[in-house]
TIVEX-911673 format. One record per residue: residue number from 1; x, y, z of N, C-alpha, C, CB in turn; residue in three letters. Coordinates in steps of 0.05 Angstrom, whole numbers. Glycine has a CB too. Layout:
<recs>
<rec n="NUM" n_x="X" n_y="Y" n_z="Z" ca_x="X" ca_y="Y" ca_z="Z" c_x="X" c_y="Y" c_z="Z" cb_x="X" cb_y="Y" cb_z="Z" res="ALA"/>
...
</recs>
This chain:
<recs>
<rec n="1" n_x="2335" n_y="2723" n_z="1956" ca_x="2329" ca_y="2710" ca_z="1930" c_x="2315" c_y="2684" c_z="1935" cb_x="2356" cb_y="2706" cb_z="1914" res="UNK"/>
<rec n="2" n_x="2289" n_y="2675" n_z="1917" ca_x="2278" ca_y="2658" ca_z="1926" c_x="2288" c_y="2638" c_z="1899" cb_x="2248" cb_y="2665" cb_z="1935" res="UNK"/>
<rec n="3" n_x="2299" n_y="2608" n_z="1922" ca_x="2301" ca_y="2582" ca_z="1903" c_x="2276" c_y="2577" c_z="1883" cb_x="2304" cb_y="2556" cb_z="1921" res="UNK"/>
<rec n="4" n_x="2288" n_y="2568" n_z="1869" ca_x="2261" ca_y="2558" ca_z="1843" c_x="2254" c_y="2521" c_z="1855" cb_x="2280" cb_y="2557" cb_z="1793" res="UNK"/>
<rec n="5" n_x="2239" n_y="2522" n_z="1860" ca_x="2218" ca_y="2493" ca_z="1862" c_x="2210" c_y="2474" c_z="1843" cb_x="2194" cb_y="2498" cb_z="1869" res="UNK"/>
<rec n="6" n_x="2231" n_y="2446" n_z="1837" ca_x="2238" ca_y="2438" ca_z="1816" c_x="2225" c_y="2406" c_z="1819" cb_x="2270" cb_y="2443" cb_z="1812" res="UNK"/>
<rec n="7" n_x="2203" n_y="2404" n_z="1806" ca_x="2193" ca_y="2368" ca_z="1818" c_x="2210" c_y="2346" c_z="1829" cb_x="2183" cb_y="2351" cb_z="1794" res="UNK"/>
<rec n="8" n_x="2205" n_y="2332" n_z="1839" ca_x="2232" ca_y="2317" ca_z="1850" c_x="2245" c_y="2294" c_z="1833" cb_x="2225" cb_y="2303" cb_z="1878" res="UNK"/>
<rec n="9" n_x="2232" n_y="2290" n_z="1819" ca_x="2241" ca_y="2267" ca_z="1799" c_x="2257" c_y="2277" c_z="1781" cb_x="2220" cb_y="2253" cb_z="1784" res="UNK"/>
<rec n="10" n_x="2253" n_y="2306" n_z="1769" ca_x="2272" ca_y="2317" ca_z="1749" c_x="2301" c_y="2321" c_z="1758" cb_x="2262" cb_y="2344" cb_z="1740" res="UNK"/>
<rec n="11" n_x="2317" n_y="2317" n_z="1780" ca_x="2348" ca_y="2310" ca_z="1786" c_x="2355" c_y="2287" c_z="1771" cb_x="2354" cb_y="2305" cb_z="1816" res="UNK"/>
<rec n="12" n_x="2373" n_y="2287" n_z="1752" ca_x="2372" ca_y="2259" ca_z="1746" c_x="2402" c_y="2251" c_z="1758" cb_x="2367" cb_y="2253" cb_z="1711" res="UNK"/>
<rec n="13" n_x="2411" n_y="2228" n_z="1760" ca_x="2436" ca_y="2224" ca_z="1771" c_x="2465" c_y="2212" c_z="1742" cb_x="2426" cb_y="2197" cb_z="1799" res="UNK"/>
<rec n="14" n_x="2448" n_y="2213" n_z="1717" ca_x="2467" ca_y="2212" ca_z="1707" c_x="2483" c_y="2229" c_z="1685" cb_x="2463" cb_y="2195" cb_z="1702" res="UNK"/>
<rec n="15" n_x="2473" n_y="2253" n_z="1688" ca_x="2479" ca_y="2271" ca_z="1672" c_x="2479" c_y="2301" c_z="1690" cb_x="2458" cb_y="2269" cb_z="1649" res="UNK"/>
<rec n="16" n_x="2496" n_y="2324" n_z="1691" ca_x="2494" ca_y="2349" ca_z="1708" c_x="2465" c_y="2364" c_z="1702" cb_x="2522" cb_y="2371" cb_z="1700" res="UNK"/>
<rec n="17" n_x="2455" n_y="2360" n_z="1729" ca_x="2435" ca_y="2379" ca_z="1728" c_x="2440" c_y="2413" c_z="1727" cb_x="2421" cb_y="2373" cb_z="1750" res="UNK"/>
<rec n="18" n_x="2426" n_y="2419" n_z="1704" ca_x="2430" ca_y="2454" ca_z="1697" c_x="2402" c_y="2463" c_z="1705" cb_x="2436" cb_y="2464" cb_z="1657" res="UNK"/>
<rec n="19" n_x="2394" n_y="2490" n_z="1703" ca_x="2371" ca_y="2497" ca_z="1710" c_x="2355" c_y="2496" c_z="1684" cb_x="2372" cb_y="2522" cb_z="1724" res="UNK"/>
<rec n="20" n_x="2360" n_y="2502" n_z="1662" ca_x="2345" ca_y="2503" ca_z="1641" c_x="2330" c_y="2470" c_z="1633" cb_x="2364" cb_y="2515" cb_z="1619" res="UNK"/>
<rec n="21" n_x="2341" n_y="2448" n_z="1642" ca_x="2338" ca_y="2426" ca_z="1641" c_x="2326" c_y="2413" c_z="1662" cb_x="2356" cb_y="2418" cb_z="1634" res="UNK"/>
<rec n="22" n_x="2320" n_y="2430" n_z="1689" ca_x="2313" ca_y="2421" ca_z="1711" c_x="2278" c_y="2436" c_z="1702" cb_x="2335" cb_y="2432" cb_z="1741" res="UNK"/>
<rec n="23" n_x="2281" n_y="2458" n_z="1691" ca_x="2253" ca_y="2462" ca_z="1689" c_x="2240" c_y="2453" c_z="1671" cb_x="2247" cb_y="2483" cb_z="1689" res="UNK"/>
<rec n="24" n_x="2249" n_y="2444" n_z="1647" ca_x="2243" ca_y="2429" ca_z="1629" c_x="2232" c_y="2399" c_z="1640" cb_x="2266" cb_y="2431" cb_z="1614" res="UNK"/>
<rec n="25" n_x="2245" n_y="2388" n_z="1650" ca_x="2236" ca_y="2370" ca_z="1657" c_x="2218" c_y="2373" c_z="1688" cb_x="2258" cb_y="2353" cb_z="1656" res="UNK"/>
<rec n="26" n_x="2218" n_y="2386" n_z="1697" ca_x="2193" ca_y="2390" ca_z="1719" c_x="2158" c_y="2392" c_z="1704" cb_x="2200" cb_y="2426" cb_z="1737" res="UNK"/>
<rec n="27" n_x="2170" n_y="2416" n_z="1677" ca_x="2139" ca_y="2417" ca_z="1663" c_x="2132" c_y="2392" c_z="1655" cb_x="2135" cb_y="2436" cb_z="1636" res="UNK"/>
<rec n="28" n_x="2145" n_y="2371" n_z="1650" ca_x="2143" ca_y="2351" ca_z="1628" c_x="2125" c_y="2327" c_z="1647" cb_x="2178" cb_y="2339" cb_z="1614" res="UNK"/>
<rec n="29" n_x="2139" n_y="2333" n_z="1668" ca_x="2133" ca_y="2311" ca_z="1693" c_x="2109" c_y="2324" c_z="1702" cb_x="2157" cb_y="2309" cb_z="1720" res="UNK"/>
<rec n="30" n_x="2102" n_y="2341" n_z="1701" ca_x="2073" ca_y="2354" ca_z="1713" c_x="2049" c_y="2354" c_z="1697" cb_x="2076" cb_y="2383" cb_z="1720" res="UNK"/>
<rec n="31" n_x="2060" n_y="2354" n_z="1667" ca_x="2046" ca_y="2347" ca_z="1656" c_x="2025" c_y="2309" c_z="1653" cb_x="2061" cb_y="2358" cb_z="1642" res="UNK"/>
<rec n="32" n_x="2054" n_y="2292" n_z="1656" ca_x="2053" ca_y="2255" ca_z="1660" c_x="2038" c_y="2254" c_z="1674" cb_x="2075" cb_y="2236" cb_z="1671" res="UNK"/>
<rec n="33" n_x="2041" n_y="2269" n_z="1695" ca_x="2036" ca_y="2267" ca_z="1729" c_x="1994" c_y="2259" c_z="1720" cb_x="2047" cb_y="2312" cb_z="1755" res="UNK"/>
<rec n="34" n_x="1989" n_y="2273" n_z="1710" ca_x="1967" ca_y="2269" ca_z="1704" c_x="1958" c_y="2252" c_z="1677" cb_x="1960" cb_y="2291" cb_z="1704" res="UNK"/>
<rec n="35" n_x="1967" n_y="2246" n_z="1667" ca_x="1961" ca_y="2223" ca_z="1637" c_x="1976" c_y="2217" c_z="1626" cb_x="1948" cb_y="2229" cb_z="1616" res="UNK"/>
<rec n="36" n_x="1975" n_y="2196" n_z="1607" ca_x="1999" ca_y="2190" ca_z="1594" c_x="1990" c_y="2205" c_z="1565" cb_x="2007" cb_y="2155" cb_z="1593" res="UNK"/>
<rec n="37" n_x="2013" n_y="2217" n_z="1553" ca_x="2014" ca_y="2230" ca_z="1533" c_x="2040" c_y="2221" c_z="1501" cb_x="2018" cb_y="2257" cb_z="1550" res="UNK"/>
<rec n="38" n_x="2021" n_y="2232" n_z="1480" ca_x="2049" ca_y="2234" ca_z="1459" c_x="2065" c_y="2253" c_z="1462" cb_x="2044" cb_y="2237" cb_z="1431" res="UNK"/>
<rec n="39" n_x="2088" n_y="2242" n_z="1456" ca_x="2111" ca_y="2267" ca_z="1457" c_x="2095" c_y="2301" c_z="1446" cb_x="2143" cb_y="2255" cb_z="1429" res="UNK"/>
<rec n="40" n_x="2089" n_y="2291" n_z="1420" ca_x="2073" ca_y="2322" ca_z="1416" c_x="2056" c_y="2340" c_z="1432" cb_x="2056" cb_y="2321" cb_z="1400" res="UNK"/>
<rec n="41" n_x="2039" n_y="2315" n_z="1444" ca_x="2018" ca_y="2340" ca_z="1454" c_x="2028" c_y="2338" c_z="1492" cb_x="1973" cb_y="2330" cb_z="1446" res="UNK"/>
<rec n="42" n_x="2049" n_y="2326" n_z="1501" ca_x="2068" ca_y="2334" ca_z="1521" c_x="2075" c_y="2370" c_z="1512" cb_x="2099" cb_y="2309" cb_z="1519" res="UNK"/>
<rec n="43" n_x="2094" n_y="2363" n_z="1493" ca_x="2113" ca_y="2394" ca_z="1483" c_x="2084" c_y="2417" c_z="1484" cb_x="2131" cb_y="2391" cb_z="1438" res="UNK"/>
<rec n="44" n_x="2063" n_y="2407" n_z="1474" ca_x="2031" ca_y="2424" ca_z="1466" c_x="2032" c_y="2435" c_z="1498" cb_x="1995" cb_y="2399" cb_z="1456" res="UNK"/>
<rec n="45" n_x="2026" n_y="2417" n_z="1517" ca_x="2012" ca_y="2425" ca_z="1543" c_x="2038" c_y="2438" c_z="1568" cb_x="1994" cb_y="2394" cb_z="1556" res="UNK"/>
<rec n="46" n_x="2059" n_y="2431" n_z="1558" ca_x="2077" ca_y="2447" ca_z="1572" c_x="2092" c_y="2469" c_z="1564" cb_x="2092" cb_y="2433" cb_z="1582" res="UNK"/>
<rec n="47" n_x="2086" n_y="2470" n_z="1546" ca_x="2109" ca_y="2495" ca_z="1524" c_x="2132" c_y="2488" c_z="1512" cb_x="2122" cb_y="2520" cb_z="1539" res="UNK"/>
<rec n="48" n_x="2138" n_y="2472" n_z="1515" ca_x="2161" ca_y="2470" ca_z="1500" c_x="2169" c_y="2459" c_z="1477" cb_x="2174" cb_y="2461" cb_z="1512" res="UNK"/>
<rec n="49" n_x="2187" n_y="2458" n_z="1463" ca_x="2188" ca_y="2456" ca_z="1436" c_x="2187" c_y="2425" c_z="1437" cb_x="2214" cb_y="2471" cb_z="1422" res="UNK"/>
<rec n="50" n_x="2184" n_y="2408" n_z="1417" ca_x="2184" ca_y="2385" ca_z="1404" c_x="2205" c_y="2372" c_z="1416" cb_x="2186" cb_y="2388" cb_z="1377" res="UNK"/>
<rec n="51" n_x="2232" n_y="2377" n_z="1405" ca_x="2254" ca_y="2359" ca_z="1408" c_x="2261" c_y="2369" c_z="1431" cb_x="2276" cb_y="2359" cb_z="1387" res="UNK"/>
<rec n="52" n_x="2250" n_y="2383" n_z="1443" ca_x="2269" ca_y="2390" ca_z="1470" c_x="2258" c_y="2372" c_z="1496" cb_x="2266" cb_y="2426" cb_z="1480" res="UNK"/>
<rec n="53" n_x="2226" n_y="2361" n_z="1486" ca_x="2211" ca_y="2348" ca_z="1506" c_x="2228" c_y="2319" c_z="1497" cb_x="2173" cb_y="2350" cb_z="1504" res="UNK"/>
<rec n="54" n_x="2227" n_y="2313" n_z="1469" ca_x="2237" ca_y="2290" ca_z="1468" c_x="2263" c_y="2281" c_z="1477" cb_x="2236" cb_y="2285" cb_z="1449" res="UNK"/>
<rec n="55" n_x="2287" n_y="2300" n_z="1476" ca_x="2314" ca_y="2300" ca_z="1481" c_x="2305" c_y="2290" c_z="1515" cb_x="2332" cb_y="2334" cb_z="1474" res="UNK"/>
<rec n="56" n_x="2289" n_y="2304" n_z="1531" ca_x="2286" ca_y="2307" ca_z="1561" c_x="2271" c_y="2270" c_z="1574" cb_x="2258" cb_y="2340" cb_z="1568" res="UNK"/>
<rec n="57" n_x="2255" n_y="2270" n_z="1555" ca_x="2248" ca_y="2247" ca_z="1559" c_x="2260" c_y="2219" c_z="1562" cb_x="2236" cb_y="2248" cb_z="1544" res="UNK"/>
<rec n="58" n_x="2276" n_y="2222" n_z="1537" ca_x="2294" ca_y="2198" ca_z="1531" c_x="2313" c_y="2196" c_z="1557" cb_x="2313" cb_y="2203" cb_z="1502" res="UNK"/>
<rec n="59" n_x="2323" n_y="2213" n_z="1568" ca_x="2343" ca_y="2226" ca_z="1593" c_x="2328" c_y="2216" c_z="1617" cb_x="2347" cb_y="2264" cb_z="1593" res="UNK"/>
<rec n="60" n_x="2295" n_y="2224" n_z="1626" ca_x="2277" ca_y="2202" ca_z="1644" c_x="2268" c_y="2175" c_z="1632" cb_x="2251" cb_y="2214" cb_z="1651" res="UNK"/>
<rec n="61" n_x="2276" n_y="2170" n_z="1617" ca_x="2274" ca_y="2138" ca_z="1609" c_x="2299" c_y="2126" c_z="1616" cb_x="2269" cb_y="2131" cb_z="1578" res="UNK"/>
<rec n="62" n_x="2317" n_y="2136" n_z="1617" ca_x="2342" ca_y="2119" ca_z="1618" c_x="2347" c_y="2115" c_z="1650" cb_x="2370" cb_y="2134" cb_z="1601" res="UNK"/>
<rec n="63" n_x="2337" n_y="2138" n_z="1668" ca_x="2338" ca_y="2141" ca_z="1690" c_x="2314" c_y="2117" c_z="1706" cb_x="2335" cb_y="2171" cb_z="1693" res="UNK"/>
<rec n="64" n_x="2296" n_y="2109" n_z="1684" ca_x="2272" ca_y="2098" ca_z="1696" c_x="2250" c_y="2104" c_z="1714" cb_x="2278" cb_y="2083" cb_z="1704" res="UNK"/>
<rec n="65" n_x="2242" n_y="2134" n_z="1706" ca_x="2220" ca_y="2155" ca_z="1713" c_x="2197" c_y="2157" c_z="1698" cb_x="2229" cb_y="2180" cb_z="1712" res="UNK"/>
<rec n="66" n_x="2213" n_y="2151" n_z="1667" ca_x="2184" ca_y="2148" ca_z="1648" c_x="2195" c_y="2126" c_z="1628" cb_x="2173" cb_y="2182" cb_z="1629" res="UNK"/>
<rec n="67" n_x="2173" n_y="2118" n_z="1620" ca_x="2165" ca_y="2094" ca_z="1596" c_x="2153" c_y="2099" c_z="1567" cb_x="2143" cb_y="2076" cb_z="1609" res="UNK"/>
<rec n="68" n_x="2161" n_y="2088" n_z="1547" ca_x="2142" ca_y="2097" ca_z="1530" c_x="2128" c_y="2073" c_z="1524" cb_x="2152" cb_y="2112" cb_z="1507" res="UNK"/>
<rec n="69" n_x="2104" n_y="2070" n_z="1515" ca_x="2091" ca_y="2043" ca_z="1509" c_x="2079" c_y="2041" c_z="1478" cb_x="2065" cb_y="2038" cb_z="1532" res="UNK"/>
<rec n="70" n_x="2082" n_y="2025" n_z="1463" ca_x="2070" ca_y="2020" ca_z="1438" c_x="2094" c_y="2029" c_z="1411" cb_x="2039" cb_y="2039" cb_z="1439" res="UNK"/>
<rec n="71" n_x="2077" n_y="2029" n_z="1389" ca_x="2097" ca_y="2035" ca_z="1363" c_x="2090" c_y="2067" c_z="1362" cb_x="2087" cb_y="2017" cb_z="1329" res="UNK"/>
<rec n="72" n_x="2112" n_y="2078" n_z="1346" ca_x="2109" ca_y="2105" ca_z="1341" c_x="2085" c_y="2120" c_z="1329" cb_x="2125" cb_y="2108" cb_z="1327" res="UNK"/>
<rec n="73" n_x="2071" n_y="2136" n_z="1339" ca_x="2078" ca_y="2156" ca_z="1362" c_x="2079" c_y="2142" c_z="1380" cb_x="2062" cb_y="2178" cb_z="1368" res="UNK"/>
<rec n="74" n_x="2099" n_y="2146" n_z="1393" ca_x="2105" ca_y="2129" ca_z="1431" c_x="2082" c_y="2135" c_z="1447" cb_x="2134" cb_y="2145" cb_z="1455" res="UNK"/>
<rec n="75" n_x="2067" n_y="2130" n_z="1469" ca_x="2055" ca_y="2140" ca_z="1483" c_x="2068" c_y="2141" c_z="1516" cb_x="2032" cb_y="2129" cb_z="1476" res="UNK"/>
<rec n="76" n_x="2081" n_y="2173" n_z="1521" ca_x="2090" ca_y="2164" ca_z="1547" c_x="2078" c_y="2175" c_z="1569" cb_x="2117" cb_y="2168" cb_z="1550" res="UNK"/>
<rec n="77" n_x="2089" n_y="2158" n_z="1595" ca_x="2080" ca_y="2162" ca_z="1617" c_x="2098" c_y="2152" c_z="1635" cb_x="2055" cb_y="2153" cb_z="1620" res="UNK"/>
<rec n="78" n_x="2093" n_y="2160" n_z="1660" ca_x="2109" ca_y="2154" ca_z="1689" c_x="2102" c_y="2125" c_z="1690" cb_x="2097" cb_y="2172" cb_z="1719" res="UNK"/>
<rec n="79" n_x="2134" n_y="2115" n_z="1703" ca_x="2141" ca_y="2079" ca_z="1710" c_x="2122" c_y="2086" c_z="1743" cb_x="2190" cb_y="2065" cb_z="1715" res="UNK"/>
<rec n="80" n_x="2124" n_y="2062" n_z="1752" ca_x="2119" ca_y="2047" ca_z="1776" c_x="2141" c_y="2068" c_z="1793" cb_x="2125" cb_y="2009" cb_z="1774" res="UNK"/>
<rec n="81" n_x="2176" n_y="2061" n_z="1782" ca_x="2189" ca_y="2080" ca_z="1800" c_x="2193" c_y="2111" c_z="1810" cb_x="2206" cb_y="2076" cb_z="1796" res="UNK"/>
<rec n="82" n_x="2176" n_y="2127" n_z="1785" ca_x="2169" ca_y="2147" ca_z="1776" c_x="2142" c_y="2156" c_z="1812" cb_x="2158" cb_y="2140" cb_z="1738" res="UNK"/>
<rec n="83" n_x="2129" n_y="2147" n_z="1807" ca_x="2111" ca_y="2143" ca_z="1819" c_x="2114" c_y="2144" c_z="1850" cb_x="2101" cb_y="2122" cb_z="1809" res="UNK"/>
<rec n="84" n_x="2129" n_y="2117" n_z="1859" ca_x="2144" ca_y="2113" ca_z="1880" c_x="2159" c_y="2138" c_z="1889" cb_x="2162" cb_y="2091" cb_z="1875" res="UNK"/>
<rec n="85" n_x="2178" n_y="2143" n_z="1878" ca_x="2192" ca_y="2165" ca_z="1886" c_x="2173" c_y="2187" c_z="1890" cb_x="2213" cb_y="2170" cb_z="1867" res="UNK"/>
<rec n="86" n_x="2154" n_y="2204" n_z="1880" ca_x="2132" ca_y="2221" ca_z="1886" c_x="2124" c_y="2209" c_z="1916" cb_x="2107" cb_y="2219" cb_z="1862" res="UNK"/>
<rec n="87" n_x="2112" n_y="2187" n_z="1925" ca_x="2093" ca_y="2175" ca_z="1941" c_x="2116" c_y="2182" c_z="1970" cb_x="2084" cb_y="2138" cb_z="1929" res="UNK"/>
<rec n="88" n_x="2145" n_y="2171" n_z="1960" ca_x="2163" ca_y="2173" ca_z="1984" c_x="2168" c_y="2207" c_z="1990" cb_x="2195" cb_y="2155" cb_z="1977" res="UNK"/>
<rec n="89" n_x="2168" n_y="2221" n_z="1978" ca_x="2171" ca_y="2250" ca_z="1975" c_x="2145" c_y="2262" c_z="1997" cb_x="2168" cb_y="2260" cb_z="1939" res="UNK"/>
<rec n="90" n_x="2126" n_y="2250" n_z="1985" ca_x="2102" ca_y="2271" ca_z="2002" c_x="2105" c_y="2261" c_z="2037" cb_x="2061" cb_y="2263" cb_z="1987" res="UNK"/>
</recs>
């Protein structure tokens, strides 16, 4: 049986990681990984529904993986530590 390959930033340490939430947040992060985005067109380019990117998000913000910047619509993207952690990984 082959493990599923889950970005490394999506473990978060303060909440149980499940699999449905580990891939959720892998798309979300792969998506950042490359631009910063609105919550909408995040959910647009990775599939997933609306509130489920947002629910996921808020969960890497608190962890300090992602940021949102400005008034609503948020615009988010990967922190400095977000980043770091990728850089130490490779």
């Amino acid at each position: 049986m082959l493990k599923e390959a889950y970005h490394p930033n999506a473990y978060l340490t303060s909440i149980r990681n499940v699999k449905l939430g580990l891939k959720a947040r892998t798309k979300i992060l792969k998506v950042l990984e490359s631009r910063s985005l609105e919550t909408k067109n995040i959910a647009g380019e990775a599939g997933l529904h609306y509130h489920v990117v947002r629910y996921h998000l808020k969960l890497l913000e608190k962890e300090g993986i992602v940021q949102r910047k400005g008034s609503r619509p948020y615009v988010w993207g990967l922190t400095g530590l977000g980043q770091k952690r990728l850089v130490d990984l490779r």
